[in-house]
C-alpha positions as CSV (number, residue, x, y, z in Angstrom):
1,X,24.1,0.1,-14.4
2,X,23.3,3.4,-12.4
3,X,24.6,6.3,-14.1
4,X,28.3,6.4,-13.2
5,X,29.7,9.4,-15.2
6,X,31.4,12.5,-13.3
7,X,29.6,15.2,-11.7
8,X,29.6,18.6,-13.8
9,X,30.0,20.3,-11.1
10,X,32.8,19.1,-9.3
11,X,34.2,17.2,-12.5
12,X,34.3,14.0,-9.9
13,X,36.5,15.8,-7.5
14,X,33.1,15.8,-4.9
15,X,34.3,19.2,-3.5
16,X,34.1,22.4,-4.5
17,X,35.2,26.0,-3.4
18,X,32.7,28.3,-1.0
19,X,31.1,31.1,-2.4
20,X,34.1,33.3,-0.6
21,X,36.5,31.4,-2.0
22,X,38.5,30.3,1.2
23,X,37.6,26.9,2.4
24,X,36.2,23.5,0.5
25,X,32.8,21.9,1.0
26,X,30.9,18.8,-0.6
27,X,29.9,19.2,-3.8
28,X,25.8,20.4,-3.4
29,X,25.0,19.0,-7.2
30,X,26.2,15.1,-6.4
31,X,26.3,15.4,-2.5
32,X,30.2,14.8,-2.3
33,X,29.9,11.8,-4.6
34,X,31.6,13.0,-7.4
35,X,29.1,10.9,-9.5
36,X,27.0,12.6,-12.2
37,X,23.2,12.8,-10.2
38,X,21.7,13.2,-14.1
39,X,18.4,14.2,-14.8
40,X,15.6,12.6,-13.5
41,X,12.0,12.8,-15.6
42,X,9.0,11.2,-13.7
43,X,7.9,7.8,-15.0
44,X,5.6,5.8,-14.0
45,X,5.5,2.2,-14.6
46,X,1.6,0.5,-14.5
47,X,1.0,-3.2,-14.8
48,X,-2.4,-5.1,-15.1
49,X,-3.1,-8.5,-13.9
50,X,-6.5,-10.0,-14.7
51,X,-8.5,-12.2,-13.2
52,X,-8.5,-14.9,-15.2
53,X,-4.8,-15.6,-15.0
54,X,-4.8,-14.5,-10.7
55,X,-8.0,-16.7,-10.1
56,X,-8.7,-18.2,-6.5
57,X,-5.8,-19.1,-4.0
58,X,-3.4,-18.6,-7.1
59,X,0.4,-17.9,-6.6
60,X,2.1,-16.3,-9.4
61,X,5.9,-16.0,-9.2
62,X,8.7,-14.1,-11.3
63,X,5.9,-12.0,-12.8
64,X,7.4,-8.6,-13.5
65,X,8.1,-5.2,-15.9
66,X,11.0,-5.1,-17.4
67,X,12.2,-1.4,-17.9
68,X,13.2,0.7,-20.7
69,X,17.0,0.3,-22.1
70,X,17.4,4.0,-22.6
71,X,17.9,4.9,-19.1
72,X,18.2,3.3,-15.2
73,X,14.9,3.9,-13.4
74,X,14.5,5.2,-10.3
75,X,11.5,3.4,-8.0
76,X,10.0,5.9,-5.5
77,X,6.3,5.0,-4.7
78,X,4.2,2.3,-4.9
79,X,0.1,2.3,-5.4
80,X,-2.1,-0.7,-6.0
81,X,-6.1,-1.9,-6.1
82,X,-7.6,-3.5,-4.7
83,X,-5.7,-2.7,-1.3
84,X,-6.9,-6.3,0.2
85,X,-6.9,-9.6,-0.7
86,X,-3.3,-10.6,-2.1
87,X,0.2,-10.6,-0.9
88,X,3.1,-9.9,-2.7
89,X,7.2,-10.3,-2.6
90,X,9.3,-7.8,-4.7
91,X,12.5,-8.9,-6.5
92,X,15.0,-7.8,-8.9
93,X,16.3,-9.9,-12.2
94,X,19.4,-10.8,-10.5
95,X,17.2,-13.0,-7.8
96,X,17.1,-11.1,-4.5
97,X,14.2,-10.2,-2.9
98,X,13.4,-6.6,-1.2
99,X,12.5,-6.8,2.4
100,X,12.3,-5.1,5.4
101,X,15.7,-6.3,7.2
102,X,17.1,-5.7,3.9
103,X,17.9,-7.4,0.5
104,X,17.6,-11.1,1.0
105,X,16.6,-11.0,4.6
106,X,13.0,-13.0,4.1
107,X,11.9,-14.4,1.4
108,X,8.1,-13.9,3.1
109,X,5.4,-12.1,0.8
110,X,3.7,-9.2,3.0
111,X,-0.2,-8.6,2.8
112,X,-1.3,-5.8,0.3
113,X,-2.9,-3.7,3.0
114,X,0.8,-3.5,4.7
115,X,2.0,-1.9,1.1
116,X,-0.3,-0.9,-1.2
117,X,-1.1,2.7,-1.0
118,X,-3.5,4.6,-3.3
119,X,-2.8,6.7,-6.3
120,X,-3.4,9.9,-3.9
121,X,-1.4,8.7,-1.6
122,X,1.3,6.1,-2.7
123,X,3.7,4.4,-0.3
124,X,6.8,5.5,-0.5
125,X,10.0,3.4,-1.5
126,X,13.0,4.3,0.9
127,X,15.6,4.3,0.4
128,X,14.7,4.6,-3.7
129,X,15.3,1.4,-5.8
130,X,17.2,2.0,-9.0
131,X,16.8,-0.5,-11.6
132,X,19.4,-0.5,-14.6
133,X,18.3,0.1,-18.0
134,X,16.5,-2.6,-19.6
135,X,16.6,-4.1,-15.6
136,X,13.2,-6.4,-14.6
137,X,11.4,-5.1,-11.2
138,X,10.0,-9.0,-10.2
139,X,7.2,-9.9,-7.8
140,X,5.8,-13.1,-6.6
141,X,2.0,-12.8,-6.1
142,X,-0.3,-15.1,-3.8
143,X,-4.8,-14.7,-4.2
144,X,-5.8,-15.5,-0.9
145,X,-9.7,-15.4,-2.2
146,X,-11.4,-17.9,-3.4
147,X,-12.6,-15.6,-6.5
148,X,-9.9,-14.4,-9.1
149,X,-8.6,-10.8,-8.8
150,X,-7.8,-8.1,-11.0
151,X,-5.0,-6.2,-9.7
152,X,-2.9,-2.8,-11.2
153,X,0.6,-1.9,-9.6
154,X,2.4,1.6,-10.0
155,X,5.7,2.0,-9.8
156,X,6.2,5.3,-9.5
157,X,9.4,6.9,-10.0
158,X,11.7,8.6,-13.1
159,X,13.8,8.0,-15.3
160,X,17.1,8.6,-15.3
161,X,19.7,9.8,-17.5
162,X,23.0,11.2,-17.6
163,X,23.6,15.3,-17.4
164,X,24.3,16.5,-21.1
C-alpha cells in the first residue's frame, strides 16, 4: 500500500498559508494532497535471466522480482541488454498488465527495441509505477531467436518510506 500517512506540512489539510500571510495555496510539500510524499532513496532493482532457462523461441510468463517489505517502491526507468531479440509484457501481482492505452488495455508483449533503453540512457516509466511493499513487478517474456538469451532488466526507481 502506497504510503498514506498525512503530510507534515499541511498535517493533511493540503493547504497552507502564503508567505504574507493573506491568502491559502496548495500545499508545495504533497502538491495539495494532503498525503505524506515521504522520502524517496534511489533503488534499483536488477534481474538476470540465462540462457539456459530463455533458450530458442521460448515464452516465459509470470516471471518477476518481488520487492522489499520495508517500503513501497517507486518504478521510474527501465534499461535492458540485449536491446533486440525478445519481447516482453509487464504486470503487477494483482494480474493486470501495463500498456500503452492503459492498465489492462492489451494483453500484447511489445518488442525490446520499443522499451529497452540502456543504462546511460534508460526509458522512462510515466506516469511512475509504485509497487507496495513486499508487491511482485511481473513480466511475460517471448525469445524470438532460435539461440537462447541472456537478458538483465533494471528497474530503476526508489524506495519509499514514510517522513519521520
Amino acid at each position: 500500500m502506497p504510503v498514506q500517512n498525512a503530510c507534515p506540512a499541511c498535517q493533511g489539510q493540503k493547504n497552507v498559508a502564503t508567505p504574507d500571510g493573506k491568502m491559502w495555496q496548495a500545499c508545495p510539500t504533497c502538491g495539495g494532497s494532503g498525503k505524506d510524499p515521504g522520502s524517496e532513496i534511489p533503488f534499483d532493482y536488477v534481474f538476470d535471466v540465462a540462457a539456459a532457462v530463455f533458450g530458442a523461441n521460448t515464452v516465459l510468463t509470470s516471471v518477476g522480482v518481488t520487492t522489499l517489505g520495508e517500503a513501497d517502491f517507486v518504478w521510474k526507468g527501465f534499461a535492458a541488454t540485449p536491446a533486440t531479440g525478445w519481447r516482453v509484457r509487464f504486470g503487477f501481482g494483482g494480474g493486470g498488465y501495463m500498456s500503452s492505452g492503459g492498465q489492462g488495455s492489451t494483453n500484447d508483449r511489445v518488442l525490446a527495441e520499443l522499451i529497452a533503453g540502456t543504462g546511460q540512457w534508460p526509458v522512462p516509466i510515466w506516469p511512475h509505477v509504485v509497487v507496495p511493499r513486499g508487491g511482485k513487478l511481473l513480466f511475460d517474456l517471448e525469445n524470438l531467436t532460435n539461440a537462447g538469451i541472456t537478458l538483465q532488466f533494471r528497474f530503476i526507481g526508489a524506495l519509499l518510506y514514510p517522513s519521520a
